[in-house]
C-alpha positions as CSV (number, residue, x, y, z in Angstrom):
1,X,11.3,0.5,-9.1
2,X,14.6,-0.1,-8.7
3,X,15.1,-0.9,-12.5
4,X,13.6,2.0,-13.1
5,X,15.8,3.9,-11.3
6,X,19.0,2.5,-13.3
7,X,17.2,2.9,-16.4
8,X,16.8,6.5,-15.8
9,X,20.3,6.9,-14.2
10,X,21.6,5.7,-17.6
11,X,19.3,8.2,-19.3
12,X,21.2,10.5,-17.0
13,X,24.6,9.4,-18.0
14,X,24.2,9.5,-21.5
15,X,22.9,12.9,-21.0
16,X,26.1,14.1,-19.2
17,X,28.2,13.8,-22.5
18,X,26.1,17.0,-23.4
19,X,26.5,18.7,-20.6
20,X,29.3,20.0,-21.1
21,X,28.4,23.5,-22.6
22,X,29.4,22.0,-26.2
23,X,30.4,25.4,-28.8
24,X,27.3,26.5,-31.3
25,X,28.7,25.4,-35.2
26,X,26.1,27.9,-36.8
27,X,25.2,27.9,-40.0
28,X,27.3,29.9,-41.7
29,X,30.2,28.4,-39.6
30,X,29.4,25.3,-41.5
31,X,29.4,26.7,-45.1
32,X,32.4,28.0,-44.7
33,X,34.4,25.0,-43.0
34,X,32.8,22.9,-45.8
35,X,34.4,25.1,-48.3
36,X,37.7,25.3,-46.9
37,X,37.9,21.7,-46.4
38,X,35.7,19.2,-47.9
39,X,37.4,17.4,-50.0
40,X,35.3,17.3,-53.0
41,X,35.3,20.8,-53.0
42,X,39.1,21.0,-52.9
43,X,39.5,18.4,-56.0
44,X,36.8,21.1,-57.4
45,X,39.2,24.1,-57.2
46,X,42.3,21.9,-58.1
47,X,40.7,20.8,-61.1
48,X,40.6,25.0,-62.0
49,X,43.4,25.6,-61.2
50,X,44.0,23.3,-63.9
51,X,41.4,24.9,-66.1
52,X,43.1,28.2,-65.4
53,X,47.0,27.2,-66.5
54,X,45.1,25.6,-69.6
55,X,43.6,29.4,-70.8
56,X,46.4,30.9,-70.3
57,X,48.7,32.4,-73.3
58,X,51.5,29.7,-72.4
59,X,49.5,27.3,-73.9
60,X,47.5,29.4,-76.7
61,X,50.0,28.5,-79.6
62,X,50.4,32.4,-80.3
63,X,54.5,32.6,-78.9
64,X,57.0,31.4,-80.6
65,X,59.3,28.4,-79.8
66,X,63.3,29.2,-78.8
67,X,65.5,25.9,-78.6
68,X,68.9,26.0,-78.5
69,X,71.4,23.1,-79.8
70,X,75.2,22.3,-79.0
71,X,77.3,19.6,-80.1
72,X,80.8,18.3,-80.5
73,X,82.5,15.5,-82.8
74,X,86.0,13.8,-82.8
75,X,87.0,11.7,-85.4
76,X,90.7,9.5,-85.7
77,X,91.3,8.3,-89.1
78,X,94.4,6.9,-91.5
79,X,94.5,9.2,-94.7
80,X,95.6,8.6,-98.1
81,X,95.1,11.9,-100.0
82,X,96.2,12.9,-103.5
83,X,96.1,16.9,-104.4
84,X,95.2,18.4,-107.7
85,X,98.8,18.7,-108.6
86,X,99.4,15.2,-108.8
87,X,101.0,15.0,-104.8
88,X,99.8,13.0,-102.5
89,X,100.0,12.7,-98.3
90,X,99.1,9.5,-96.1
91,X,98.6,10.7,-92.6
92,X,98.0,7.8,-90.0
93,X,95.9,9.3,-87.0
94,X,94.4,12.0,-88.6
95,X,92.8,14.1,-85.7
96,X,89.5,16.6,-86.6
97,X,87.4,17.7,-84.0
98,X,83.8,19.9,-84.7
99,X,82.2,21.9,-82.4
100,X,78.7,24.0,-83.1
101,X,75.9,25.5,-81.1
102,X,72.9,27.5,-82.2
103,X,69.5,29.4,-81.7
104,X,66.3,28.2,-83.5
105,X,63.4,30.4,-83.3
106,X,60.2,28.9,-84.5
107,X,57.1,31.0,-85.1
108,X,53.6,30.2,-86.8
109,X,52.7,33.8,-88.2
110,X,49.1,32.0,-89.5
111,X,47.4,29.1,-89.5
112,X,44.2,29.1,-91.1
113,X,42.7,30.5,-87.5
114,X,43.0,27.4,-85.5
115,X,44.4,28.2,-82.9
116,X,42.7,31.4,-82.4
117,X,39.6,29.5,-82.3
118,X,41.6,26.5,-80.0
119,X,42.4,29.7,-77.8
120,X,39.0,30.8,-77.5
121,X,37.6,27.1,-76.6
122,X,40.0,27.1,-74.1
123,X,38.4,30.0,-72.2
124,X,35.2,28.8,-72.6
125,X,36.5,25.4,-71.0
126,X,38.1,27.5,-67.8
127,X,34.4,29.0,-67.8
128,X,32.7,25.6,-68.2
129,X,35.2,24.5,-65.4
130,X,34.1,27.2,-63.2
131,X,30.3,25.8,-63.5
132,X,31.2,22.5,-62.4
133,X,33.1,24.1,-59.8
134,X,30.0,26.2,-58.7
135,X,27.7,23.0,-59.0
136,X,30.0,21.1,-56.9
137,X,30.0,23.6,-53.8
138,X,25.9,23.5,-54.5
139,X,25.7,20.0,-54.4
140,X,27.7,19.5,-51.3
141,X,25.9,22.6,-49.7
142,X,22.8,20.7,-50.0
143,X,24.4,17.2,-48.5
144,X,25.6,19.3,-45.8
145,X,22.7,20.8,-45.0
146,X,20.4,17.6,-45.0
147,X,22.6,16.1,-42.5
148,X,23.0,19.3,-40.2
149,X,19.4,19.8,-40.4
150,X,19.1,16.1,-39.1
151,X,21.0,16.6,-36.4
152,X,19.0,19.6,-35.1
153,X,16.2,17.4,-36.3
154,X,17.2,15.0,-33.3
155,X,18.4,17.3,-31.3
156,X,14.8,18.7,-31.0
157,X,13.2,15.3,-30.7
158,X,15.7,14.9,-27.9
159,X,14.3,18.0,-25.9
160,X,10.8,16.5,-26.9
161,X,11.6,12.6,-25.6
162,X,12.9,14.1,-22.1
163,X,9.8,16.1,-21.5
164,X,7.6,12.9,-22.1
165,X,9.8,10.9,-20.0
166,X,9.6,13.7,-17.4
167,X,5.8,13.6,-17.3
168,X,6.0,9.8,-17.0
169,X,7.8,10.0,-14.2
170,X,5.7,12.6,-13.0
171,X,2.7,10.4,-13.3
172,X,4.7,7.4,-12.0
173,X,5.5,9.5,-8.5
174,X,1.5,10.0,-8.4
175,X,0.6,6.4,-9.2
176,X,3.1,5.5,-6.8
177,X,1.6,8.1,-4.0
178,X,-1.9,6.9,-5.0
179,X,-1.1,3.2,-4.2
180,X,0.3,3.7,-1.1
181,X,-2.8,5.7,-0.2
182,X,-5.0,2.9,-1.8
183,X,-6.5,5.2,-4.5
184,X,-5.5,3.2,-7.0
185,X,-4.5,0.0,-8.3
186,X,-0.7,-2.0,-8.5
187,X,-1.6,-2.2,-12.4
188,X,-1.5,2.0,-12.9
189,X,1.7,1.7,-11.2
190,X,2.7,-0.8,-13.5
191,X,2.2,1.0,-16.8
192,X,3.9,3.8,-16.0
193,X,7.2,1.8,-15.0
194,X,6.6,0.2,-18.1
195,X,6.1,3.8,-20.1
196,X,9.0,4.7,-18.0
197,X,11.4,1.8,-20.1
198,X,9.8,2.7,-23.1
199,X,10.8,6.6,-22.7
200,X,14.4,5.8,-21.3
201,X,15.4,3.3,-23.9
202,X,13.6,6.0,-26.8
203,X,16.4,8.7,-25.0
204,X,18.9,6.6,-25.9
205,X,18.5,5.6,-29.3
206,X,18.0,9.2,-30.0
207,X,21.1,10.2,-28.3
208,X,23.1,7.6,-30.2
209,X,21.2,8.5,-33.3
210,X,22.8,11.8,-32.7
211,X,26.1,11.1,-32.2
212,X,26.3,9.1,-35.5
213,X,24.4,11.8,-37.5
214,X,27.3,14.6,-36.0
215,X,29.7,12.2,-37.3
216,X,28.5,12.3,-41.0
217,X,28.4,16.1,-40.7
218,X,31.8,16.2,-39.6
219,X,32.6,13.6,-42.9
220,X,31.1,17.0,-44.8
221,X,33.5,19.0,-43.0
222,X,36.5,17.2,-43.0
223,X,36.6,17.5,-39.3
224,X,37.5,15.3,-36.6
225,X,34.6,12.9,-35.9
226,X,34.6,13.0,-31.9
227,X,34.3,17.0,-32.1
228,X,31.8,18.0,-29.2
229,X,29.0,20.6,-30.6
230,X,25.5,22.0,-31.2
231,X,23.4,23.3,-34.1
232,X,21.2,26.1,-34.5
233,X,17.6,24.7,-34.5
234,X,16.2,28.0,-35.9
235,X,14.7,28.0,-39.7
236,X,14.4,30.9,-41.5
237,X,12.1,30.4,-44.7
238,X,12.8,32.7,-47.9
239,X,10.7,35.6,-48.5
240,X,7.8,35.0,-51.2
241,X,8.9,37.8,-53.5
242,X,12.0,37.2,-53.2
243,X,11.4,33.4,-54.2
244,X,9.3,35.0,-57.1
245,X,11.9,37.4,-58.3
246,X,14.2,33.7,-58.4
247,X,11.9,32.0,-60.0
248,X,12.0,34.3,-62.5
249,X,15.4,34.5,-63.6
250,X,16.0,30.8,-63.0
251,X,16.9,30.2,-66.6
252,X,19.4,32.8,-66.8
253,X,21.2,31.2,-63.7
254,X,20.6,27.5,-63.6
255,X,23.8,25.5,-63.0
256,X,23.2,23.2,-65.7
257,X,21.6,25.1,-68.4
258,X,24.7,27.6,-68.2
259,X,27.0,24.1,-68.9
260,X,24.5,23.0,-71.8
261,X,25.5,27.4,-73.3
262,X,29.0,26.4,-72.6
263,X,29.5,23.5,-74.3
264,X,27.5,24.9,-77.5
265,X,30.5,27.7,-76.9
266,X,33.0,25.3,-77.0
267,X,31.6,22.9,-79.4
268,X,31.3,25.9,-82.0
269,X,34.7,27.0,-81.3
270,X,36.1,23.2,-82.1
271,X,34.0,23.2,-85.6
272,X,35.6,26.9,-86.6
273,X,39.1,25.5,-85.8
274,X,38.8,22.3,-87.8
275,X,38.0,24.6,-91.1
276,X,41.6,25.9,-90.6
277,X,42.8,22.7,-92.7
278,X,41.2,24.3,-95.8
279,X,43.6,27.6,-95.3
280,X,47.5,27.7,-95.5
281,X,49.8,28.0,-93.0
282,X,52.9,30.4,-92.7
283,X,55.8,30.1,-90.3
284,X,58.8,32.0,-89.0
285,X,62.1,30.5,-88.8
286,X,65.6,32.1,-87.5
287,X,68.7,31.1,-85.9
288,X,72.4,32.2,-85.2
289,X,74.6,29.7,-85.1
290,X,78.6,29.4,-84.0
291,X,80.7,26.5,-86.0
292,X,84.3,25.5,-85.2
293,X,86.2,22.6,-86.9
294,X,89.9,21.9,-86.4
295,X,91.4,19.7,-89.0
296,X,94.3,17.5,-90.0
297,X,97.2,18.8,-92.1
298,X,95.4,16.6,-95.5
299,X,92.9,19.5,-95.3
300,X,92.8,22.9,-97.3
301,X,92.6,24.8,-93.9
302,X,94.0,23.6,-90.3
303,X,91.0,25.1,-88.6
304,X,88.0,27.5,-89.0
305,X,84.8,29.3,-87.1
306,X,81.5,30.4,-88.1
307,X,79.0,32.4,-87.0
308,X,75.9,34.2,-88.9
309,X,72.3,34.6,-88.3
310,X,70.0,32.9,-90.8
311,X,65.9,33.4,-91.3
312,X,63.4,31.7,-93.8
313,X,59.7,32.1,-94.1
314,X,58.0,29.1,-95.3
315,X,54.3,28.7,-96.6
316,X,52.5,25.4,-96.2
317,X,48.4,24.5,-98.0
318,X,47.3,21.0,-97.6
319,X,45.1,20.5,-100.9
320,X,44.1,17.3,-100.0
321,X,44.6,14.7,-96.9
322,X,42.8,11.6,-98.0
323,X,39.6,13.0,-96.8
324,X,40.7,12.7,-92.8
325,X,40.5,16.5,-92.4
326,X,37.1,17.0,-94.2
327,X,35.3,14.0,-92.1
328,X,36.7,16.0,-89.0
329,X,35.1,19.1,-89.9
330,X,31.3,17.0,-90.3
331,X,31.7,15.3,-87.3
332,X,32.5,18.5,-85.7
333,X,29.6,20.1,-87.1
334,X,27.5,17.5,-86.0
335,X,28.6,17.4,-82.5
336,X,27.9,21.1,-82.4
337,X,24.2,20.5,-83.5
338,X,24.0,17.5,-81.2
339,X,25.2,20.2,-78.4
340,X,22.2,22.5,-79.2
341,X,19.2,19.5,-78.7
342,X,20.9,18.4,-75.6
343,X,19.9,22.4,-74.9
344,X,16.8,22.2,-75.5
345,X,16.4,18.8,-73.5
346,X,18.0,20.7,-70.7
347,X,15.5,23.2,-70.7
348,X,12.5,21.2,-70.5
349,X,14.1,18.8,-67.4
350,X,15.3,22.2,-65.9
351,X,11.4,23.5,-66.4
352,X,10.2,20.2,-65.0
353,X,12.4,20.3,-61.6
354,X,11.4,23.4,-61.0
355,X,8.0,23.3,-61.1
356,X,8.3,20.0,-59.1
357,X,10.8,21.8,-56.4
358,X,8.3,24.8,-56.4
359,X,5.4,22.2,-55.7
360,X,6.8,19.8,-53.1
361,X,8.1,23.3,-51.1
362,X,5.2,25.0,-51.4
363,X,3.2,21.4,-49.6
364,X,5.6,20.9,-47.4
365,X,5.3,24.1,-46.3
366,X,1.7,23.9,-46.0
367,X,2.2,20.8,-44.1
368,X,4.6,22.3,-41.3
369,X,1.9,25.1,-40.9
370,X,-0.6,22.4,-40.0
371,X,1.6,20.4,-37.9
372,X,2.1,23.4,-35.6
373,X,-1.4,23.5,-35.5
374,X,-1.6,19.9,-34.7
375,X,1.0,19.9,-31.8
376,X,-1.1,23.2,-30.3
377,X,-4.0,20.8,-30.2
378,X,-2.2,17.4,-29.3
379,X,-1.0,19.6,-26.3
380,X,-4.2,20.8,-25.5
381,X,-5.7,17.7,-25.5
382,X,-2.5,16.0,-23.1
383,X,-2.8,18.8,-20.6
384,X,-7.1,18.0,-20.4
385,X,-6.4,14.6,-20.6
386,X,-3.7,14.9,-17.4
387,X,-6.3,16.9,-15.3
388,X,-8.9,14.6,-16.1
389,X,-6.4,11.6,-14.9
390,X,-5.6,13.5,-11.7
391,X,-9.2,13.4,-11.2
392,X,-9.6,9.9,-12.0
393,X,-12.1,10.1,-15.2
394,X,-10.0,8.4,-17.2
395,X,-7.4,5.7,-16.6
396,X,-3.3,5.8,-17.2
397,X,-3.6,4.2,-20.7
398,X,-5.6,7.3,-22.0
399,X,-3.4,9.5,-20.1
400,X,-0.5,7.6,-22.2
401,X,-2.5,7.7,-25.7
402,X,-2.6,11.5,-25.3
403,X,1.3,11.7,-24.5
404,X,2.3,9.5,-27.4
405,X,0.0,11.9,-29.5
406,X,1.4,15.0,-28.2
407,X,5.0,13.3,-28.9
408,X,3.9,12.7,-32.2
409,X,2.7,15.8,-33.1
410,X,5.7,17.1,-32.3
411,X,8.1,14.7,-33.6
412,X,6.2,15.4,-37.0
413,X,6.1,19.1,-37.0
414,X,9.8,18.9,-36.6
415,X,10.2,16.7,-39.4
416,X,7.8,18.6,-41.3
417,X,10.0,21.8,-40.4
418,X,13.1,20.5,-41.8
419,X,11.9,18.5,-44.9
420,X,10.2,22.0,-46.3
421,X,13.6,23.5,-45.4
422,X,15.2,21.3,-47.4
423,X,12.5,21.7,-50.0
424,X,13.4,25.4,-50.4
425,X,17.1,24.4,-50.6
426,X,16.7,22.2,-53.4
427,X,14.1,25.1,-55.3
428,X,16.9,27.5,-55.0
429,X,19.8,25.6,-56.0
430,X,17.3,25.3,-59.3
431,X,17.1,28.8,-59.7
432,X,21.0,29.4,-59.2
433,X,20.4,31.1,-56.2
434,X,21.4,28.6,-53.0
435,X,25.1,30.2,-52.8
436,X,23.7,33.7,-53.1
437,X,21.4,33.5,-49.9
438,X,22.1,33.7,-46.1
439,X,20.8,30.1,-45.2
């Protein structure tokens, strides 16, 4: 007994870490630390941000260029200089210094429609971003969910482990009675100290099961990993029209088929701007520059300054590269084509995980109906079987066969509860519709 009595003081003490009224991290608590902090999700939305500076008109091609240049010269030579009237002048250290500075503007008034097209891709790219963005969040609500899920998983199996090892001890108190009163046997005494190990030391691997599981959900959250909480245990299942109605519309909102439309967008756009090597190209240019020279006395003029505007229009038609431009424009048409079968193999996966996701959540489902039904009757059956031991019909090893049933039953319908949870989860996210929900 007395080992049995440390045992279940140690039960006890692990127990008192939770009894400290720990806060509730709901549900929606949870999506929205995740999104704020988890750092996949963050390099996500960097990685727009990105996207986003990339669309924007600064890097479109469409404004001109603006550069401006200054410089200065000094040059010292000796001079030896005859004049047209037969004169001549030798100057040692001849001094002339040069000074400019000036204005270029640059602009590309048509290209062939390049970088139209280039501008266009580029918006379908921030849009393509924004997708990957979008199945990032999905993806990570689903790991977050599987492991909060598991730890109200556990969290329930806790509740269920204590109330078996309350009835064992309960049943050791009346074996122990019923020995002293010589009703029974040492050996019914025995397996219940014996059950009594078994349910302690399941306690504890539970408990520490827990504590490790609340640490990968706070590696989800980007939180602190000793943080002291609970989950909400309730499940909520998604109405069967409104499942329908998503089903429905799933290939209008699947993650992936939109990236398979995007990248036909975006492929199409590269092919149009390639053609732009068959059309000419006509720029802009203007500048106003300021000149300044001062000169030594061999010169016409001792000094002199400049200043003027100046603008040219030039016109530019590549007949004929070597072939380089015309192999980019097949390739580029080819890629294009390639990016509408990968479509079409999108579709038919996208068809095929749906109807799988639709199937398994529809079974599981059907499965966590019957093991409700299964724990009513394991419970049944315990409560029969415990009247039935008090009476002394049947021994302390049927008594025990019933509790592990019961404990199974209801270790299963738990499981069972979260699995087809999870099951829906995954159906939605097919059908575009896990971030649009209330979970």
């Amino acid at each position: 007994m007395k080992s049995i009595k440390i045992l279940f003081i140690i039960s006890l003490g692990v127990g008192s870490v939770w009894a400290q009224s720990p806060d509730m991290l709901t549900k929606s608590e949870a999506v929205s630390e995740a999104l704020e902090n988890n750092f996949g999700i963050t390099i996500a939305n960097k990685n727009l941000e990105i996207s986003e500076n990339n669309k924007s008109i600064l890097n479109s091609g469409f404004l001109p260029s603006l550069t401006g240049n200054a410089g200065a010269n000094y040059s010292i030579d000796d001079q030896d200089v005859t004049f047209q009237d037969g004169t001549s002048r030798v100057v040692d250290g001849a001094e002339t210094t040069r000074y400019n500075a000036s204005l270029n503007l640059n602009y590309t008034l048509f290209d062939g429609l390049g970088r139209w097209y280039d501008y266009k891709r580029l918006k379908e790219e921030y849009n393509l971003t924004e997708l990957q963005a979008r199945q990032t969040i999905e993806t990570t609500m689903l790991q977050l969910f599987s492991v909060y899920y598991e730890v109200a998983r556990i969290t329930e199996n806790i509740s269920v482990l204590k109330e078996t090892f309350q009835n064992t001890k309960n049943r050791l108190t009346r074996a122990e009675y019923g020995f002293e009163y010589g009703q029974n046997n040492k050996l019914d005494v025995l397996n219940a100290q014996v059950d009594m190990v078994t349910d302690s030391i399941n306690i504890m691997n539970a408990r520490q099961q827990l504590e490790n599981t609340k640490r990968d959900l706070m590696v989800v959250l980007s939180s602190e990993l000793d943080r002291n909480f609970t989950v909400d245990t309730v499940v909520q299942f998604t109405n069967d029209l409104v499942l329908t109605n998503f089903l429905a519309e799933a290939e209008a909102n699947n993650v992936r088929l939109l990236q398979a439309e995007k990248n036909i967008a975006i492929s199409t756009y590269n092919y149009k701007a390639s053609k732009s090597i068959y059309l000419p190209s006509v720029g802009l240019t203007g500048s106003y520059g300021w000149n300044q020279g001062n000169f030594p006395s061999t010169s016409f003029a001792s000094s002199s300054t400049t200043t003027g505007f100046a603008a040219g229009l030039s016109l530019t038609w590549s007949f004929f590269d070597g072939g380089g431009g015309i192999t980019s424009v097949k390739n580029a048409r080819i890629v294009s084509d390639t990016q509408e079968i990968l479509l079409e193999q999108i579709k038919t996966e996208v068809k095929r995980d749906i109807e799988n996701a639709r199937g398994n959540y529809y079974n599981r489902l059907s499965v966590y109906q019957l093991q409700e039904q299964n724990v009513t009757t394991a419970r049944n059956n315990f409560e029969r079987s415990n009247e039935r031991y008090k009476l002394g019909q049947i021994t302390s090893v049927e008594l025990r066969q019933a509790q592990i049933n019961l404990l199974n039953a209801q270790t299963n319908k738990n499981l069972a509860k979260y699995e087809a949870k999870l099951a829906e989860l995954e159906l939605l996210q097919l059908t575009g519709q896990l971030l649009n929900i209330e979970l």
